[in-house]
N, CA, C and O atoms as a Maestro MAE file, in Angstrom:
{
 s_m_m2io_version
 :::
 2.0.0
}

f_m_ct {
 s_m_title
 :::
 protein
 m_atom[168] {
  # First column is atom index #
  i_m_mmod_type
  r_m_x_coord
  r_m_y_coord
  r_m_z_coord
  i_m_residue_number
  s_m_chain_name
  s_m_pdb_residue_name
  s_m_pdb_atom_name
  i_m_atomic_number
  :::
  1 25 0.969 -26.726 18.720 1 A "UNK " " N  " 7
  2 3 -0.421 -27.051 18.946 1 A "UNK " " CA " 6
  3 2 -1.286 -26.122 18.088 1 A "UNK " " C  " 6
  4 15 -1.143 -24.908 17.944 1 A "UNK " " O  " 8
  5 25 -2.317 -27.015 17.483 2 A "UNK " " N  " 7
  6 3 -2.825 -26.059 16.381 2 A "UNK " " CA " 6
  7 2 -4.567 -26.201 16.881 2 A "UNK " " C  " 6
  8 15 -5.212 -27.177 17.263 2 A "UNK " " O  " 8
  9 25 -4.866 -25.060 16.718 3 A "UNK " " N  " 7
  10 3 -6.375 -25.173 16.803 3 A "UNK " " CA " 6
  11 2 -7.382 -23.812 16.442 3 A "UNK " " C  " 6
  12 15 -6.880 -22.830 15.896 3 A "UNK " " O  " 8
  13 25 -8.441 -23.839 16.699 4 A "UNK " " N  " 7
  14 3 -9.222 -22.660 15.891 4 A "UNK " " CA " 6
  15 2 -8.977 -21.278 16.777 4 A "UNK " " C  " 6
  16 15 -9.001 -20.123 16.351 4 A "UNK " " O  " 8
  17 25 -8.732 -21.740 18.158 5 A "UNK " " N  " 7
  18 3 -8.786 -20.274 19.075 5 A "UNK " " CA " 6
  19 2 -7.203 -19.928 18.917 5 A "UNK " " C  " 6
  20 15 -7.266 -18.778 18.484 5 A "UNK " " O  " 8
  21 25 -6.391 -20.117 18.974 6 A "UNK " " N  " 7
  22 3 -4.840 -19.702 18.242 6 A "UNK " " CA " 6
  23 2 -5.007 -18.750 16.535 6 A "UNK " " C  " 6
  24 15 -4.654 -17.658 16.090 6 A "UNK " " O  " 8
  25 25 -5.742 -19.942 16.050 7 A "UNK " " N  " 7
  26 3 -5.683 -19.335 14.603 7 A "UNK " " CA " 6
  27 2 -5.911 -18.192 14.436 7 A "UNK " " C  " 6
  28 15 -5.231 -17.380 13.809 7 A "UNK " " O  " 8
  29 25 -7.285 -17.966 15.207 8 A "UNK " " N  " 7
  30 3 -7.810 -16.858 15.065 8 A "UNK " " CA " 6
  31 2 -6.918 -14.925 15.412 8 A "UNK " " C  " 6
  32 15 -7.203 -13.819 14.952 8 A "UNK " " O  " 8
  33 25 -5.888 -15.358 16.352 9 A "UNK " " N  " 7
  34 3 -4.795 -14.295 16.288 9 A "UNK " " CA " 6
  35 2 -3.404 -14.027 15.654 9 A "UNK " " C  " 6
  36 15 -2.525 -13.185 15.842 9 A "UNK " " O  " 8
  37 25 -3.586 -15.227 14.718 10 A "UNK " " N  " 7
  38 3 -2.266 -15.412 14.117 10 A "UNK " " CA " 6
  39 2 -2.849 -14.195 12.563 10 A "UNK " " C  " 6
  40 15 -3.675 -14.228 11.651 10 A "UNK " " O  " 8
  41 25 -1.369 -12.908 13.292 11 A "UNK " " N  " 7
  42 3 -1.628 -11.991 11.771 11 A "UNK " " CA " 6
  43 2 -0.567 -12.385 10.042 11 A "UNK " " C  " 6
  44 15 0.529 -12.818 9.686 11 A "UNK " " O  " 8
  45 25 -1.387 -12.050 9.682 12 A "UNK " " N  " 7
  46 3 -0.987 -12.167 8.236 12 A "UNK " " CA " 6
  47 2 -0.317 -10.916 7.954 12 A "UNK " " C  " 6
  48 15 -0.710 -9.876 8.482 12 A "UNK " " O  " 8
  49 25 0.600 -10.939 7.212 13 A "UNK " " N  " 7
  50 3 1.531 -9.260 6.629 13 A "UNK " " CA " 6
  51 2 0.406 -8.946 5.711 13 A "UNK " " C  " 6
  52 15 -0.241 -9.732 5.020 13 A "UNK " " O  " 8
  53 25 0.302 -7.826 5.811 14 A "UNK " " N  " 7
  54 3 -0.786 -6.866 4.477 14 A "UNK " " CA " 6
  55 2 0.116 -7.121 3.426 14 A "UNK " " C  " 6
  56 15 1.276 -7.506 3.575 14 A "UNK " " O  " 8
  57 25 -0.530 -6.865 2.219 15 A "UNK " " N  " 7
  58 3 -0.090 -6.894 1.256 15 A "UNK " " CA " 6
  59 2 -0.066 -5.550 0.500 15 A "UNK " " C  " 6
  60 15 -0.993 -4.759 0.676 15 A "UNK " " O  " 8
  61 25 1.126 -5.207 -0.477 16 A "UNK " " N  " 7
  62 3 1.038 -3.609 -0.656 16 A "UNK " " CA " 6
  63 2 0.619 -3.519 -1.808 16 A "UNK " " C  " 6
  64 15 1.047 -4.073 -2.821 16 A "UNK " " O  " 8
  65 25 -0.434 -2.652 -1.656 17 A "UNK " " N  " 7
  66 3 -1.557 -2.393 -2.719 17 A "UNK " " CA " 6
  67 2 -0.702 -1.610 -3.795 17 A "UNK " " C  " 6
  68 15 -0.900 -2.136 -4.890 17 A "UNK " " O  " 8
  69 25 0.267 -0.434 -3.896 18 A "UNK " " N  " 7
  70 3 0.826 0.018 -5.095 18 A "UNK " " CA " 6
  71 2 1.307 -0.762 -6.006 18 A "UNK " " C  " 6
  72 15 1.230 -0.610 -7.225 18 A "UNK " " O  " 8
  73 25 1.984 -1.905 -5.212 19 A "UNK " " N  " 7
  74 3 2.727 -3.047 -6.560 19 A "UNK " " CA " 6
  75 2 1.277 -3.777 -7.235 19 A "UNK " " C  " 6
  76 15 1.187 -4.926 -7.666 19 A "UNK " " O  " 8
  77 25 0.414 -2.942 -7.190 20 A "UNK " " N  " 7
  78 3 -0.530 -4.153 -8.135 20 A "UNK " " CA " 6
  79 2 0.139 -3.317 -9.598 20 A "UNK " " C  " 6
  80 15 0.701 -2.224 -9.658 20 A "UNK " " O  " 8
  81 25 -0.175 -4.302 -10.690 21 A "UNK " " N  " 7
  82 3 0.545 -3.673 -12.236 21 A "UNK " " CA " 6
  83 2 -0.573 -2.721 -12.354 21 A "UNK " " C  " 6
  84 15 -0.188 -1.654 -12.834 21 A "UNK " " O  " 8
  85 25 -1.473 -2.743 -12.155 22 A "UNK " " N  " 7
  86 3 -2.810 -1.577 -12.861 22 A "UNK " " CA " 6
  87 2 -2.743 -0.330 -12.049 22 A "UNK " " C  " 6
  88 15 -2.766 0.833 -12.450 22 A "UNK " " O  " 8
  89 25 -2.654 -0.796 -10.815 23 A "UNK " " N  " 7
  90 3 -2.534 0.926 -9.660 23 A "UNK " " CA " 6
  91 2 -0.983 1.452 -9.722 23 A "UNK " " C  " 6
  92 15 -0.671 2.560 -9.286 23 A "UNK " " O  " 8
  93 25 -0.137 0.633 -10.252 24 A "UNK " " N  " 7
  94 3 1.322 1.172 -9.774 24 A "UNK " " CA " 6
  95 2 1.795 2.824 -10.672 24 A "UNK " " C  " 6
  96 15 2.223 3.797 -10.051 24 A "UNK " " O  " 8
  97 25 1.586 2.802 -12.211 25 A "UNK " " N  " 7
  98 3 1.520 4.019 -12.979 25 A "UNK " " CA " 6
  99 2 0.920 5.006 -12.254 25 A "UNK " " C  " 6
  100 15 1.612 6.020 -12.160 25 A "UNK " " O  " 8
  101 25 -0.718 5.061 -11.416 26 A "UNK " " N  " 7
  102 3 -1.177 5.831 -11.109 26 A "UNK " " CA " 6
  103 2 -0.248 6.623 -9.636 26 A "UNK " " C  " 6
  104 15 0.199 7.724 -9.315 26 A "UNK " " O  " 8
  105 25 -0.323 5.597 -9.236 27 A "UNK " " N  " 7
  106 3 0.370 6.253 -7.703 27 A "UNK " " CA " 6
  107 2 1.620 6.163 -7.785 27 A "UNK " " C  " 6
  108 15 2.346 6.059 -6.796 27 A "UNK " " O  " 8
  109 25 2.114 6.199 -9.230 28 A "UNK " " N  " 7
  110 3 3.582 7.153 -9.654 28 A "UNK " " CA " 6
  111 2 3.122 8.282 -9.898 28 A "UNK " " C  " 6
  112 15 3.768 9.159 -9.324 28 A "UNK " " O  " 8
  113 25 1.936 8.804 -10.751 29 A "UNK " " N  " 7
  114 3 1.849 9.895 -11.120 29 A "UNK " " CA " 6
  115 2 1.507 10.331 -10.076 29 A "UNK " " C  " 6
  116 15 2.313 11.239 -9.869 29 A "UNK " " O  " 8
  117 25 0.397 10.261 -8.731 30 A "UNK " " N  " 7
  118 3 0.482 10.635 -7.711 30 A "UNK " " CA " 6
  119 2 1.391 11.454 -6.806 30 A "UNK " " C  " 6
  120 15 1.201 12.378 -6.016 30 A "UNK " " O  " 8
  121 25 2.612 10.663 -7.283 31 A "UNK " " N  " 7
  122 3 3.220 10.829 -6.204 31 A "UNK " " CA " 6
  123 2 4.439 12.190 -7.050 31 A "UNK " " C  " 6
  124 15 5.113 12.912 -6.316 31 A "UNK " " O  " 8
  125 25 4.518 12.317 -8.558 32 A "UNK " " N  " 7
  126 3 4.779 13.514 -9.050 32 A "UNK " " CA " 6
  127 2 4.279 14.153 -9.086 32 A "UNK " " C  " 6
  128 15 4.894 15.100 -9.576 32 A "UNK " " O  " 8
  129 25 2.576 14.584 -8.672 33 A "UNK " " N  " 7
  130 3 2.134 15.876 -8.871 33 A "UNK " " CA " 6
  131 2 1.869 16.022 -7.236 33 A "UNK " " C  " 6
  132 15 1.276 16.933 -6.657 33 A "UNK " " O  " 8
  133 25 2.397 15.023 -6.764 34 A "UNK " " N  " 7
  134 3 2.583 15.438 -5.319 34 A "UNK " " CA " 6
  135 2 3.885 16.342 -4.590 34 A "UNK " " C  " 6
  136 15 3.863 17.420 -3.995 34 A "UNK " " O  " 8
  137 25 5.042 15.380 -4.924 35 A "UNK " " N  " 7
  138 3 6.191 16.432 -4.753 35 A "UNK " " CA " 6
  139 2 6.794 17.072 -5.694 35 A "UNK " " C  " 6
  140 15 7.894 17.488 -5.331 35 A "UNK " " O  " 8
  141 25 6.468 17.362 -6.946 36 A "UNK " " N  " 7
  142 3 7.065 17.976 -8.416 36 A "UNK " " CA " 6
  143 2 6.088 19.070 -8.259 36 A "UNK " " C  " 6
  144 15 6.610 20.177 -8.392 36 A "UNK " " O  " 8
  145 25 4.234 19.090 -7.900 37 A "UNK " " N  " 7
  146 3 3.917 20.560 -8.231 37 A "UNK " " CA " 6
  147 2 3.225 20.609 -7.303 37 A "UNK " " C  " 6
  148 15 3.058 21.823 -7.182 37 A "UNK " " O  " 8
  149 25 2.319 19.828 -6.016 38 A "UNK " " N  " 7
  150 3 1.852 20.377 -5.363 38 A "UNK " " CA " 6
  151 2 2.893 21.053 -3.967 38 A "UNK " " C  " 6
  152 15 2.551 22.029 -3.299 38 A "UNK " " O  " 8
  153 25 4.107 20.318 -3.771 39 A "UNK " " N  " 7
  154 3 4.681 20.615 -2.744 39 A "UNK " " CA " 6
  155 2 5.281 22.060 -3.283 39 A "UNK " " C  " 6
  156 15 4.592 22.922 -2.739 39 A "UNK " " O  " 8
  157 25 6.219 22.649 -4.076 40 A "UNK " " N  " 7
  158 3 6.707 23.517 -4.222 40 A "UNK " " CA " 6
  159 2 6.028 24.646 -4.364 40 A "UNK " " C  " 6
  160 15 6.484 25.778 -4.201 40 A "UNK " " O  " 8
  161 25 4.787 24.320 -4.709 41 A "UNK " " N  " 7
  162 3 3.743 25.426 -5.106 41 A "UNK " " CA " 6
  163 2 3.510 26.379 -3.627 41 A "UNK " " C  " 6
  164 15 3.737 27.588 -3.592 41 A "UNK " " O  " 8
  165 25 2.876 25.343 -2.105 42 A "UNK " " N  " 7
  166 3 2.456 25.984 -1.527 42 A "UNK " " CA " 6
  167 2 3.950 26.373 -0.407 42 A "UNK " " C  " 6
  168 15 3.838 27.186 0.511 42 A "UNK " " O  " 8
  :::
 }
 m_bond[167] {
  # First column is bond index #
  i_m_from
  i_m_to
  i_m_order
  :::
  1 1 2 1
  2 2 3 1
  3 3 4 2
  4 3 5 1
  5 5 6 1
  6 6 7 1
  7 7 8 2
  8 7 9 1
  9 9 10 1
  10 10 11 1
  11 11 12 2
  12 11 13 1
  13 13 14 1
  14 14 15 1
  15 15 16 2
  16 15 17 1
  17 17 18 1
  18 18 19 1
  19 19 20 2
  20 19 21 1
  21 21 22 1
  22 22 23 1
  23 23 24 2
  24 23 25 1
  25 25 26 1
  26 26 27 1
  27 27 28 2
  28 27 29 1
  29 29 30 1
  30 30 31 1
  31 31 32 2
  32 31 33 1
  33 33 34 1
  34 34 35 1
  35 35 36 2
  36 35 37 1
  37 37 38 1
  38 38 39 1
  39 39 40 2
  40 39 41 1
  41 41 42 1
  42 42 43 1
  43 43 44 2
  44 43 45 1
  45 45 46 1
  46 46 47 1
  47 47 48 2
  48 47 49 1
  49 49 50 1
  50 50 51 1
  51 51 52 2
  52 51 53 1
  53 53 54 1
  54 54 55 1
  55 55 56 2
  56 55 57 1
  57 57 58 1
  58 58 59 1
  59 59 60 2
  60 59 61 1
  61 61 62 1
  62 62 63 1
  63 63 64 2
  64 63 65 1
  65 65 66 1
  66 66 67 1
  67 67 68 2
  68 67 69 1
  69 69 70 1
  70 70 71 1
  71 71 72 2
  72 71 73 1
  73 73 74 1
  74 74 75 1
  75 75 76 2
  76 75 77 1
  77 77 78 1
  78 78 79 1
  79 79 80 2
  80 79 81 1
  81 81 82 1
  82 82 83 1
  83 83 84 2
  84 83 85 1
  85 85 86 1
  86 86 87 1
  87 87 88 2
  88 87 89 1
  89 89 90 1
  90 90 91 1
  91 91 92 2
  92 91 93 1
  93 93 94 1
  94 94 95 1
  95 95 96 2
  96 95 97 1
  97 97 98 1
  98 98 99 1
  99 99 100 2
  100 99 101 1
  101 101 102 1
  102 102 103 1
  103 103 104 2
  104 103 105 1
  105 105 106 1
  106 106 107 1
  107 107 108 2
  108 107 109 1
  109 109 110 1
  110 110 111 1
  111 111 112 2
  112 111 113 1
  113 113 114 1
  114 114 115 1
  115 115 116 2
  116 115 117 1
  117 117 118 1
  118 118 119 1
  119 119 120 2
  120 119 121 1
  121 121 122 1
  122 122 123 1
  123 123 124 2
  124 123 125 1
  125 125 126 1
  126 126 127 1
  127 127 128 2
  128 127 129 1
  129 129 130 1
  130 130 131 1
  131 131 132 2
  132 131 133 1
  133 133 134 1
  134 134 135 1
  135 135 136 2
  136 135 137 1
  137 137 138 1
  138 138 139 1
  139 139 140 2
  140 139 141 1
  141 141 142 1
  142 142 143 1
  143 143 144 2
  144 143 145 1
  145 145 146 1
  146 146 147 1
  147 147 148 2
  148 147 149 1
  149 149 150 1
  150 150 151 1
  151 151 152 2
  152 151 153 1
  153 153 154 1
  154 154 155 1
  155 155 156 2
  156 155 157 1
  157 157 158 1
  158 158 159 1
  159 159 160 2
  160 159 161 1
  161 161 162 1
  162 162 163 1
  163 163 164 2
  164 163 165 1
  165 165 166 1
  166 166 167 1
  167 167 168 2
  :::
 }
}
């Protein structure tokens, strides 16, 4: 049974923002000056 008051709680999966092609390089490098120099540092 389909109708507008159902619809309205039916969730959708997020979608993951790193696999976009333009953000993915960045939040690689992110994620090396995250555990390559900020973690060891402190």
């Amino acid at each position: 049974m389909q109708d507008s008051f159902t619809r309205c709680f039916k969730s959708n999966p997020p979608e993951p923002w790193n696999w976009n092609v333009y953000l993915f390089p960045l939040w690689c490098l992110g994620v090396v000056v995250r555990y390559g120099i900020l973690f060891p540092v402190s």
